[in-house]
Residue frames relative to the residue before (quaternion, step in Angstrom):
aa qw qx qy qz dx dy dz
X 1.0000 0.0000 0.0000 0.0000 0.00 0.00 0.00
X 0.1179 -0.7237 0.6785 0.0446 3.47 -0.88 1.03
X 0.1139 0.7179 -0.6722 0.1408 3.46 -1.64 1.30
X 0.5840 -0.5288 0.3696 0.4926 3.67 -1.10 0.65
X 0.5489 -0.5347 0.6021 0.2242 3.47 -1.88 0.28
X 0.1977 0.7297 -0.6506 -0.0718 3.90 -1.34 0.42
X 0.8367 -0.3604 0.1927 0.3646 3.05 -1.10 0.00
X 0.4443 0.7345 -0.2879 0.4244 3.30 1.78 -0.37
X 0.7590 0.4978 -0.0811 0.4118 2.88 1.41 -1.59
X 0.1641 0.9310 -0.2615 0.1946 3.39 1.96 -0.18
X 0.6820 0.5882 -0.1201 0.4176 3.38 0.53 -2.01
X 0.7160 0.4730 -0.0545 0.5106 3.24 0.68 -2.23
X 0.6250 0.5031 -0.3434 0.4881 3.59 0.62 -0.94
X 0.6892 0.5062 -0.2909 0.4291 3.86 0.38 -1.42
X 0.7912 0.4308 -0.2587 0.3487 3.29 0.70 -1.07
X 0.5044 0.5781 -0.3247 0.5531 3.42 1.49 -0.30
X 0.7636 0.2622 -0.2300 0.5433 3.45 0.51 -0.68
X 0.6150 0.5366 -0.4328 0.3828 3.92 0.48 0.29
X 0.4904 0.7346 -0.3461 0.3163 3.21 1.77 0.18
X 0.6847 0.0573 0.1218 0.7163 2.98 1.88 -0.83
X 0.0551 -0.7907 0.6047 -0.0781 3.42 0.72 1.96
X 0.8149 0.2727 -0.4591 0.2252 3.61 0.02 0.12
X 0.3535 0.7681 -0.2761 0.4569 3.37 1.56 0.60
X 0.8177 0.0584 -0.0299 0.5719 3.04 1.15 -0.88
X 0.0116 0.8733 -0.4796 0.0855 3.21 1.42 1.08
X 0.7142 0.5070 -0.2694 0.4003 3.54 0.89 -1.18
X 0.5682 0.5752 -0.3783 0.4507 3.68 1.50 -0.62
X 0.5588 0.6424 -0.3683 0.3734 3.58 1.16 -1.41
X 0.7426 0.5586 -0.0857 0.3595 2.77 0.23 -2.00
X 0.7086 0.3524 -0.3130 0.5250 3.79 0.59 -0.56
X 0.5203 0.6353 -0.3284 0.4668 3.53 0.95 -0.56
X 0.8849 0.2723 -0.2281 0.3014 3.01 0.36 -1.29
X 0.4608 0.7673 -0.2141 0.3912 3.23 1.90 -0.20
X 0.7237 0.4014 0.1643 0.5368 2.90 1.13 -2.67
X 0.3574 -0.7205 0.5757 0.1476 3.54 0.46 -0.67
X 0.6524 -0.5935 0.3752 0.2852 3.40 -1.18 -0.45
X 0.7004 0.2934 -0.1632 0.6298 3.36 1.85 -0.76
X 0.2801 0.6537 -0.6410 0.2888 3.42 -0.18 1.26
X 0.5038 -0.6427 0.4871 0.3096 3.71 -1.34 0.98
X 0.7721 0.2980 -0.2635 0.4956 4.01 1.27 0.04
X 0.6548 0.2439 -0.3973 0.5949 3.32 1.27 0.58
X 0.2155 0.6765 -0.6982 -0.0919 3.25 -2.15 0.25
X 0.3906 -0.7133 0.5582 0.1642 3.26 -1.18 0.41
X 0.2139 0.8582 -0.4434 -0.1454 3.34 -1.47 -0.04
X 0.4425 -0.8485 0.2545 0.1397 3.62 -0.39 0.92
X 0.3861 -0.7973 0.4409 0.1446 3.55 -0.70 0.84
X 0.0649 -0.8425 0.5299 0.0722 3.79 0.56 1.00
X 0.3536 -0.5963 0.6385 0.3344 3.31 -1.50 0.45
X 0.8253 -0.2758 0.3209 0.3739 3.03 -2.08 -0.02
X 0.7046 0.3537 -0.3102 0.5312 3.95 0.65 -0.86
X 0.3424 -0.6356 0.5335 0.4406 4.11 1.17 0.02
X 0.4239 0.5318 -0.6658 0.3068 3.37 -0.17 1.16
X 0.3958 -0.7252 0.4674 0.3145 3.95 -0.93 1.11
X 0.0030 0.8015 -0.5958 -0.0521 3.25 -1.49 0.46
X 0.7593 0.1641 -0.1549 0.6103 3.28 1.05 0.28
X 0.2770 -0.7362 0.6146 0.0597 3.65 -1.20 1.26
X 0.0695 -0.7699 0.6340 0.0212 3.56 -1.30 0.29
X 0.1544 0.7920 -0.5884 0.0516 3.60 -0.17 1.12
X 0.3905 -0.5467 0.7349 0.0926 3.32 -1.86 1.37
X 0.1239 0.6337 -0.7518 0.1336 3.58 -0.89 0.94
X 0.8545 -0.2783 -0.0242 0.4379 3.63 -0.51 1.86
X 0.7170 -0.1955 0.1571 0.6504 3.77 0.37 -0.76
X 0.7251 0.2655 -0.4541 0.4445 3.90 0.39 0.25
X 0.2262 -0.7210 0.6319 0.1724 3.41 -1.74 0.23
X 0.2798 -0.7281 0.6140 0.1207 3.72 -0.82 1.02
X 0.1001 0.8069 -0.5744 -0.0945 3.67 -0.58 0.11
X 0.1871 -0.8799 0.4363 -0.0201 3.57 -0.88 0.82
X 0.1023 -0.7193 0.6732 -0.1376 4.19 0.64 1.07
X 0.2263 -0.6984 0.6782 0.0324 2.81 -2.25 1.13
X 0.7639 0.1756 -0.1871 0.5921 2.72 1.95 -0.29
X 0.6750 -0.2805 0.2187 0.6464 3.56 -0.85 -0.93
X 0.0755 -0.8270 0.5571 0.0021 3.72 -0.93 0.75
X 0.6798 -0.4686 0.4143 0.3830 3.77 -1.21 0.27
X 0.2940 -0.8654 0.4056 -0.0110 3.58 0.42 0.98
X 0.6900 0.5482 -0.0516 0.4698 3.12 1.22 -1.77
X 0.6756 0.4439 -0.2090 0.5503 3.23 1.24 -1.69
X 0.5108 0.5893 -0.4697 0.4138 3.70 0.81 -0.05
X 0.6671 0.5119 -0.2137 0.4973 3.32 0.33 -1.70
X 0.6750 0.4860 -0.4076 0.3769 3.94 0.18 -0.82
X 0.6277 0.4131 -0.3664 0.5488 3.88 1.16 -0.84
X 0.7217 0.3797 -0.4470 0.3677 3.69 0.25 -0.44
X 0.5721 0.5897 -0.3855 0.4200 3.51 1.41 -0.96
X 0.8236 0.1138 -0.2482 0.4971 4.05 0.82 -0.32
X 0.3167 0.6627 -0.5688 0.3701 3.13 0.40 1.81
X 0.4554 -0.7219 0.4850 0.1904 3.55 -0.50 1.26
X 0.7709 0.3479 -0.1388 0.5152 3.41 0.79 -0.69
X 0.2736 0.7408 -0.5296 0.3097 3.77 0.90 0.16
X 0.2576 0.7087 -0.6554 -0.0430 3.73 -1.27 0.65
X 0.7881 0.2571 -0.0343 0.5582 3.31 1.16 -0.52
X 0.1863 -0.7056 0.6835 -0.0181 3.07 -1.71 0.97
X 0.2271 -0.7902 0.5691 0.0042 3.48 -0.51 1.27
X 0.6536 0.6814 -0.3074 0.1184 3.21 -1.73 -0.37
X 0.7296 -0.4197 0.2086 0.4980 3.80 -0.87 -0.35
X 0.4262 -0.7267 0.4230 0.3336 3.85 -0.20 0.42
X 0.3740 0.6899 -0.3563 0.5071 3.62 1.90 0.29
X 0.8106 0.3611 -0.0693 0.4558 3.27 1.41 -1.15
X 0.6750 0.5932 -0.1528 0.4113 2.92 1.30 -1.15
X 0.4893 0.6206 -0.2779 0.5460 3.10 1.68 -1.00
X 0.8083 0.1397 -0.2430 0.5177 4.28 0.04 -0.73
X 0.5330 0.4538 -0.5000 0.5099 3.54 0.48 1.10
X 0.6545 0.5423 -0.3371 0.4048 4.02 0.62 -0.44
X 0.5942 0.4982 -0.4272 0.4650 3.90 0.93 -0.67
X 0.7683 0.3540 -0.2837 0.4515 3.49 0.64 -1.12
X 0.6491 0.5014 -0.4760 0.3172 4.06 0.47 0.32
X 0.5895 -0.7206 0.2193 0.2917 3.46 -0.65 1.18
X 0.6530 0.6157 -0.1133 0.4262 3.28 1.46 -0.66
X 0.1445 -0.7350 0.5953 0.2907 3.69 -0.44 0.43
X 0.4586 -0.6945 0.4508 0.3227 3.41 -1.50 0.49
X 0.6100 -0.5793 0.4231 0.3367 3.50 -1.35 0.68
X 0.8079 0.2328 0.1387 0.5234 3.45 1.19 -1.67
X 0.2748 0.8769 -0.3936 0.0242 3.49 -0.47 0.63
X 0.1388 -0.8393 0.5256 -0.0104 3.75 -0.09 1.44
X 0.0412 0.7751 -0.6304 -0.0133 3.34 -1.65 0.66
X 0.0755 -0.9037 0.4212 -0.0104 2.75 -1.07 1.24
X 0.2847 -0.6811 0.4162 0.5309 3.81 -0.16 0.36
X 0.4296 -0.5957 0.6665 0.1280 2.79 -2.30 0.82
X 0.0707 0.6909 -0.7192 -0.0193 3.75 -0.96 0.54
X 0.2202 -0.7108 0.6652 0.0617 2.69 -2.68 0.22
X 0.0846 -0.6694 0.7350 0.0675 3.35 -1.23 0.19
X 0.0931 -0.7437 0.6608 0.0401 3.23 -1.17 1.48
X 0.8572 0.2624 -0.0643 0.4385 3.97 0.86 -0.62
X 0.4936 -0.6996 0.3942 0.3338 2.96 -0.62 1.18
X 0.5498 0.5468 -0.4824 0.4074 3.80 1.13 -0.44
X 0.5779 0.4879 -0.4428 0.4815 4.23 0.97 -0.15
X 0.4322 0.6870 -0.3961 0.4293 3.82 0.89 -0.12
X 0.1270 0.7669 -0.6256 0.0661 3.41 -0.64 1.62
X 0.4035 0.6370 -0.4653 0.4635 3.84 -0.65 -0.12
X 0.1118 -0.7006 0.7047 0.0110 3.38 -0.37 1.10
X 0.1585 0.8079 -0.5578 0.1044 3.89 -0.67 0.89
X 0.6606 -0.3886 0.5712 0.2938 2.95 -1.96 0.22
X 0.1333 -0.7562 0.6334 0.0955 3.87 -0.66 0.19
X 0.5795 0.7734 -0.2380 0.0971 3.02 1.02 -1.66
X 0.6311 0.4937 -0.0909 0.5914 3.36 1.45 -1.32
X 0.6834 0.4937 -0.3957 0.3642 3.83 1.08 -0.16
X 0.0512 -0.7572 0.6425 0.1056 4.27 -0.49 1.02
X 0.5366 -0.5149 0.6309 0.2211 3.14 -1.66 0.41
X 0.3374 -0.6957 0.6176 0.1442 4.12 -0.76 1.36
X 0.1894 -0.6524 0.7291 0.0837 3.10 -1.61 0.95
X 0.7400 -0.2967 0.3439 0.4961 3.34 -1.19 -0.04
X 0.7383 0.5019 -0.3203 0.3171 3.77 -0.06 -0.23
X 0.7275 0.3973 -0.3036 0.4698 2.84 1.78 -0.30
X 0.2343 0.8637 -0.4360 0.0945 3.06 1.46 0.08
X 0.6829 0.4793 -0.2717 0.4797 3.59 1.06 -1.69
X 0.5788 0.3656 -0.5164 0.5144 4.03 0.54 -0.37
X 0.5787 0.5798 -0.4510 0.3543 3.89 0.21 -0.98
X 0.7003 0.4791 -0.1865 0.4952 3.96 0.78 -1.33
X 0.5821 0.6262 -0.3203 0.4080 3.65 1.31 -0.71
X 0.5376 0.4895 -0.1419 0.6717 3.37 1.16 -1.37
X 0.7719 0.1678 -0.4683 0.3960 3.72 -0.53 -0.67
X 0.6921 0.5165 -0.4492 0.2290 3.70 0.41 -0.26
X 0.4726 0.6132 -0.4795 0.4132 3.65 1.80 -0.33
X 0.7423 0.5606 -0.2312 0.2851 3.85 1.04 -0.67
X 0.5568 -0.7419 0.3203 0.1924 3.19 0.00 1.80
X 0.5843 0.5093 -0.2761 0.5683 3.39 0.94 -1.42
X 0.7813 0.4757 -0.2925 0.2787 3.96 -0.27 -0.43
X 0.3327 -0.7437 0.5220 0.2524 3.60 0.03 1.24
X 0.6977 -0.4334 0.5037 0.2677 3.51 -1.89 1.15
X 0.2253 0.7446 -0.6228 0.0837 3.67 -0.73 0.29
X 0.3954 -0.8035 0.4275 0.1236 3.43 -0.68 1.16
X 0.6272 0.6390 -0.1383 0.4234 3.42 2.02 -0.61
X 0.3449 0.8102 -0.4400 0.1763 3.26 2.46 -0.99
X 0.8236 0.4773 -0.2109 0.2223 3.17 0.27 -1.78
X 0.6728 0.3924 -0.2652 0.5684 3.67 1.47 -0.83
X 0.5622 0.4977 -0.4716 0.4624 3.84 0.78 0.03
X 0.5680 0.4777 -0.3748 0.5556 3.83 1.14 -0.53
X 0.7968 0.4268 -0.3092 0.2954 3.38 -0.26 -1.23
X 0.6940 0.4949 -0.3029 0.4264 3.48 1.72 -0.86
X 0.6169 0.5619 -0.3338 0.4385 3.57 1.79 -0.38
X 0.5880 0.6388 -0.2263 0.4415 3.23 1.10 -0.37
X 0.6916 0.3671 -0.2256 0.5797 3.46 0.99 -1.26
X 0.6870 0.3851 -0.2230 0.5744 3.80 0.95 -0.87
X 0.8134 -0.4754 0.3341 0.0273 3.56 0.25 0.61
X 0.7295 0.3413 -0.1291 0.5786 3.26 1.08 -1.31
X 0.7158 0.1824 -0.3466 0.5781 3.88 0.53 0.40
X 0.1411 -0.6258 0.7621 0.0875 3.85 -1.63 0.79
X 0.0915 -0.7154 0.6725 0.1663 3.96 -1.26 0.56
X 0.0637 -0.8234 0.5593 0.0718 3.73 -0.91 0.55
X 0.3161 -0.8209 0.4741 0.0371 3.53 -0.04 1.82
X 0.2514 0.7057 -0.5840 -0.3127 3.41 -1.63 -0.67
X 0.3666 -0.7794 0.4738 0.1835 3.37 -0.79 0.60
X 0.3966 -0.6088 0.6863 0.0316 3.64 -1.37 0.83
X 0.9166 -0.2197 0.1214 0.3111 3.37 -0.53 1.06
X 0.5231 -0.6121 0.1245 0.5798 3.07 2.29 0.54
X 0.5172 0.5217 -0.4832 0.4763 3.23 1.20 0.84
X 0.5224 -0.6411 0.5376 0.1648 3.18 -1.23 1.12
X 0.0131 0.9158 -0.3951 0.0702 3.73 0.05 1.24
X 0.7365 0.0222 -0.0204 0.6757 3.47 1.51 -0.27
X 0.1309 -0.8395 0.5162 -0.1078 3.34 -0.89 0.94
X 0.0268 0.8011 -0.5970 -0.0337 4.19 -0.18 0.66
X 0.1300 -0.8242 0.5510 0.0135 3.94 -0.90 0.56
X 0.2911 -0.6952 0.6150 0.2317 3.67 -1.20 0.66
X 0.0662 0.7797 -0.6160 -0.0910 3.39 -1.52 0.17
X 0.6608 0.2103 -0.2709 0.6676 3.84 -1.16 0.46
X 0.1338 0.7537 -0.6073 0.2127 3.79 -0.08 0.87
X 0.4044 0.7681 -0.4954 0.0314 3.70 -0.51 0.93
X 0.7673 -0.4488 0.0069 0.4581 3.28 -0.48 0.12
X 0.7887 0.2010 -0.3366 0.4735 3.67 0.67 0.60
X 0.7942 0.3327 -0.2465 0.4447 3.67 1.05 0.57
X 0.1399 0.8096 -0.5570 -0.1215 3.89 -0.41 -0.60
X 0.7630 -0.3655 0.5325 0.0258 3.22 -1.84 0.58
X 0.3132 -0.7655 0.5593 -0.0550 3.55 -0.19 1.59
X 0.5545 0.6675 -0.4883 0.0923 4.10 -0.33 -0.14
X 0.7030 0.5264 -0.2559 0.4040 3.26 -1.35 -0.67
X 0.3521 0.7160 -0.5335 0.2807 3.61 0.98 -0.02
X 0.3261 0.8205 -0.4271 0.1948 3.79 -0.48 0.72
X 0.1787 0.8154 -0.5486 -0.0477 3.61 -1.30 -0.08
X 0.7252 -0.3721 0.2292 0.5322 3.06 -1.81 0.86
X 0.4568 -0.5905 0.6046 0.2776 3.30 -2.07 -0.29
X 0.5140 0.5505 -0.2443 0.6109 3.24 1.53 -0.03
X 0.7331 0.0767 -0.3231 0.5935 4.08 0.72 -0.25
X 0.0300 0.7850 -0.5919 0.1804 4.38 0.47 0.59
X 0.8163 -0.2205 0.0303 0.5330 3.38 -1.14 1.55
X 0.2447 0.5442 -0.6920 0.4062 3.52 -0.40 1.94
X 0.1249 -0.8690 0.3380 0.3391 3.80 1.33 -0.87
X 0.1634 -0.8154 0.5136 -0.2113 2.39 0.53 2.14
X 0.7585 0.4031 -0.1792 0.4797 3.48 0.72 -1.47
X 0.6464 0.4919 -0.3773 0.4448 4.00 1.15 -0.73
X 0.6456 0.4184 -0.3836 0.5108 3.98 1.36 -0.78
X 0.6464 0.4237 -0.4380 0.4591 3.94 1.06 0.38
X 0.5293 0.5228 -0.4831 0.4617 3.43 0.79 -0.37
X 0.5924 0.6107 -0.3020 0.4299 3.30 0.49 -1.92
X 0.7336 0.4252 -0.3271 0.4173 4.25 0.10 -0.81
X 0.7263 0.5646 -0.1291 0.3702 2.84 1.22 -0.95
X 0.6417 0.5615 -0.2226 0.4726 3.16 1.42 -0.09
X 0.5202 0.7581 -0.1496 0.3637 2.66 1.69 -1.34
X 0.6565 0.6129 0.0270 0.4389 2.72 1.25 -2.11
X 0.7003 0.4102 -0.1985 0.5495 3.56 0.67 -1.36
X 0.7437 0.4592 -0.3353 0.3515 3.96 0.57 -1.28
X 0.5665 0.6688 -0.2555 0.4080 3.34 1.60 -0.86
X 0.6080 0.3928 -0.2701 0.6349 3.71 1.55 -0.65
X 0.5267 -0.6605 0.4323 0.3154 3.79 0.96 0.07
X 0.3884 0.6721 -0.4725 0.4173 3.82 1.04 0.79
X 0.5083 -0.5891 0.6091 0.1536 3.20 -1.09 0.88
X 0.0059 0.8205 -0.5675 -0.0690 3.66 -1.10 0.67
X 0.0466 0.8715 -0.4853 0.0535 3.05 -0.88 0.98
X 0.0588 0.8057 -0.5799 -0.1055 4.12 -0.18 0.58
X 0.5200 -0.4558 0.6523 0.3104 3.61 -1.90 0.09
X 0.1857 0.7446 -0.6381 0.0622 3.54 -1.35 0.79
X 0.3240 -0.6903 0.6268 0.1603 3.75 -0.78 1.32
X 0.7213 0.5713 -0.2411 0.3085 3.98 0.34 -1.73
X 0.4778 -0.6405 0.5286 0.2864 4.17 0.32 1.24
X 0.6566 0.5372 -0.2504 0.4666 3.45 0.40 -1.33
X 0.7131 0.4555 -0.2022 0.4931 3.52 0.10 -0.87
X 0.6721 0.4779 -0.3079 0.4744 3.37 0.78 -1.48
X 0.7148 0.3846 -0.3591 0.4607 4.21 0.63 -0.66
X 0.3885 0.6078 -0.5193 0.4583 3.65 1.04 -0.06
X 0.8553 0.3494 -0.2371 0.3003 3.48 0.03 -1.60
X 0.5190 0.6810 -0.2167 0.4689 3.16 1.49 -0.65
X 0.4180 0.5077 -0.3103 0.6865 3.81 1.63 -0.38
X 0.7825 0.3995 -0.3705 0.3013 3.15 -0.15 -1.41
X 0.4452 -0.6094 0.3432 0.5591 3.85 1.29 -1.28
X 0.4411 0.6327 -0.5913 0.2354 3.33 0.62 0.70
X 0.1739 -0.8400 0.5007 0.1159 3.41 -2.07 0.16
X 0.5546 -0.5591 0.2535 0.5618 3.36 -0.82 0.95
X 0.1515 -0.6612 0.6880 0.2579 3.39 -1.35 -0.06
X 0.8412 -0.0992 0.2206 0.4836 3.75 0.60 -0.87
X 0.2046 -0.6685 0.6333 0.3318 3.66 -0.86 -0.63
X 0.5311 -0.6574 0.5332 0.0380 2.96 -1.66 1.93
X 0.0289 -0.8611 0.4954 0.1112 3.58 -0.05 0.35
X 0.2331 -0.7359 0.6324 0.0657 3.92 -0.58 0.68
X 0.1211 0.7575 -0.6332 0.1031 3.94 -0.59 1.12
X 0.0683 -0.8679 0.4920 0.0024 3.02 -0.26 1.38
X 0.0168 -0.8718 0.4736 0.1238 3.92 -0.66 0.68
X 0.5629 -0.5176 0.2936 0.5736 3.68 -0.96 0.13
X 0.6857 -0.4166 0.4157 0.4284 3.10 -1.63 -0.32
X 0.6500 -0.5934 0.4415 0.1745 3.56 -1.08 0.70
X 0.1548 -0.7487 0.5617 0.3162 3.75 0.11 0.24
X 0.4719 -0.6134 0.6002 0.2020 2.87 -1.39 0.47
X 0.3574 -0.8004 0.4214 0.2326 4.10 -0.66 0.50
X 0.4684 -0.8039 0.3221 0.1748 3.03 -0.26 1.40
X 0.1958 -0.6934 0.6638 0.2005 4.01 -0.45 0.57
């Protein structure tokens, strides 16, 4: 049986998703922000026969993330996204994502995958480093922080960088760890969706001009430190082999592949 989530449903909901907090960081994290009654978020659960939940489904604005510990009602999933006006996207583990696509009417325009890793303990933490040279950015540093991401080829233009930082920063839910070279800002690693038992890997980067000094592994490295010490699970998405044996030093592991399916916009039927 498949019915909306409320706050009732809270307890049961956490505990399903705390099985595998960095998996469903993005479910945590909106939850714990958004709640259940917002006009751009809802949830909705999949109960077994004994009404115990096993499987979540969240709509955050036009994408939906869905998340099953076990076998779950696939079909009945796809029908709520299939009569959603706003639907473009389908997110999530390709374990999941995979028995929700056959049944959605639409084919996607765009589709990316990426592997997903973690590091839960600092005892999985390899890389002997320096830290010493790594600081934690406040707002002021935001505009050197944006300077650097814009020398980096790999990073898509975004006109929002600067107010999505300044609002993660003041609100908590993003942390940026920098180091600098002669007062240049040369390598730089960031958290996002940060909540209380997981966080978000990104932004992980440096100049092309200061490249394998380990600049970015003695920022990652703090940064872990930092997050495992508050008891958060870490976990980032990486496509680039290269990158992927960096983190793998560092002690992360694959967990899965993240899959992004992205469709047009639904028309809407005209009256």
């Amino acid at each position: 049986m498949i019915r909306k989530l409320n706050k009732r449903d809270d307890p049961d909901c956490q505990r399903l998703l705390g099985e595998k907090p960095a998996e469903n960081l993005f479910i945590i994290g909106d939850i714990e922000n958004f709640g259940y009654e917002q006009d751009f978020q809802t949830l909705w659960g999949d109960f077994d026969q004994k009404d115990r939940l096993r499987a979540v489904l969240l709509k955050y604005h036009n994408n939906f993330i869905a998340y099953a510990s076990k076998s779950f009602d696939a079909e009945g999933f796809a029908a709520i996204i299939n009569r959603d006006h706003e639907f473009m996207q389908i997110s999530g583990l390709q374990t999941i994502t995979d028995q929700i696509l056959p049944y959605i009417e639409h084919l996607p325009k765009k589709k990316r995958a990426l592997f997903y890793a973690k590091c839960e303990s600092k005892e999985k933490l390899g890389l002997k480093l320096d830290t010493s040279q790594v600081k934690l950015a406040s707002v002021k540093d935001v505009p050197e922080i944006l300077n650097l991401h814009n020398q980096i080829v790999e990073f898509e233009q975004d006109d929002s960088r600067e107010s999505s930082m300044i609002k993660g920063i003041e609100g908590k839910s993003t942390r940026i760890y920098y180091v600098k070279d002669d007062d240049q800002m040369v390598s730089s690693a960031s958290t996002t969706a940060e909540n209380s038992k997981s966080a978000m890997i990104v932004g992980v980067c440096t100049h092309p001009d200061f490249k394998r000094r380990g600049y970015a592994s003695s920022c990652m490295k703090k940064l872990c430190e930092d997050l495992l010490d508050e008891g958060k699970m870490l976990c980032l998405f990486y496509d680039n082999p290269e990158a992927g044996s960096i983190y793998k030093r560092l002690g992360f592991e694959d967990i899965g592949i993240w899959t992004m399916n992205i469709f047009e916009p639904i028309k809407q039927p005209t009256s």
